[in-house]
C-alpha positions in Angstrom: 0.0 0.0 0.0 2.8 2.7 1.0 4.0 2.0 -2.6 0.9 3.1 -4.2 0.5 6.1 -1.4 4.4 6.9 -2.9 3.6 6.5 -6.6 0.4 8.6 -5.9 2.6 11.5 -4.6 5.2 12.0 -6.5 2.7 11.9 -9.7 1.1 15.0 -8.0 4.5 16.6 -7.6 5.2 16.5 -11.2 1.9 17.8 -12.1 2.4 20.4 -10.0 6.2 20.7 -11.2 4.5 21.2 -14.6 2.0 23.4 -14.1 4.7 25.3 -12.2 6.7 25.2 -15.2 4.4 26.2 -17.9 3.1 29.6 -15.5 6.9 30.5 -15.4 7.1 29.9 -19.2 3.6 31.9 -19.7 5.0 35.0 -17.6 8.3 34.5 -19.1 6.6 35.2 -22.6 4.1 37.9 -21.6 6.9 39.3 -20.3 9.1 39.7 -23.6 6.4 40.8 -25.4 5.4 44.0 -23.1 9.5 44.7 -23.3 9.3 44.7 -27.0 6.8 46.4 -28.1 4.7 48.0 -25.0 2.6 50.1 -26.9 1.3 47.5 -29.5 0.9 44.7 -26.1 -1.0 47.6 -24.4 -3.6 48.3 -27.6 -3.7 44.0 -27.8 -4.7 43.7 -24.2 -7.3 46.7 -25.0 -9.0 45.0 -27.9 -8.7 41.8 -26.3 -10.7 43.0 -23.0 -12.8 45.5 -24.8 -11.7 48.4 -22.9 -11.3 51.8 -23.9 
């Protein structure tokens, strides 16, 4: 049983390790984008939301 329970936990760690992962990649390229071009990302963000 304590194999199961260990097999069971270390899956959830590299879910988590994953989804950690691809949040840091997500920022990582929202990031660049602002840096390059700010004023085009802030007129994307504004269509994209519909705000004015």
């Amino acid at each position: 049983m304590s194999a199961v329970k260990s097999m069971a936990k270390s899956m959830y760690r590299g879910f988590f390790f994953l989804l950690l992962l691809s949040l840091l990649l997500l920022g990582a390229t929202l990031l660049l984008a602002v840096l390059a071009d700010p004023p085009l990302m802030y007129e994307s963000v504004q269509k994209a939301f519909g705000m004015n």
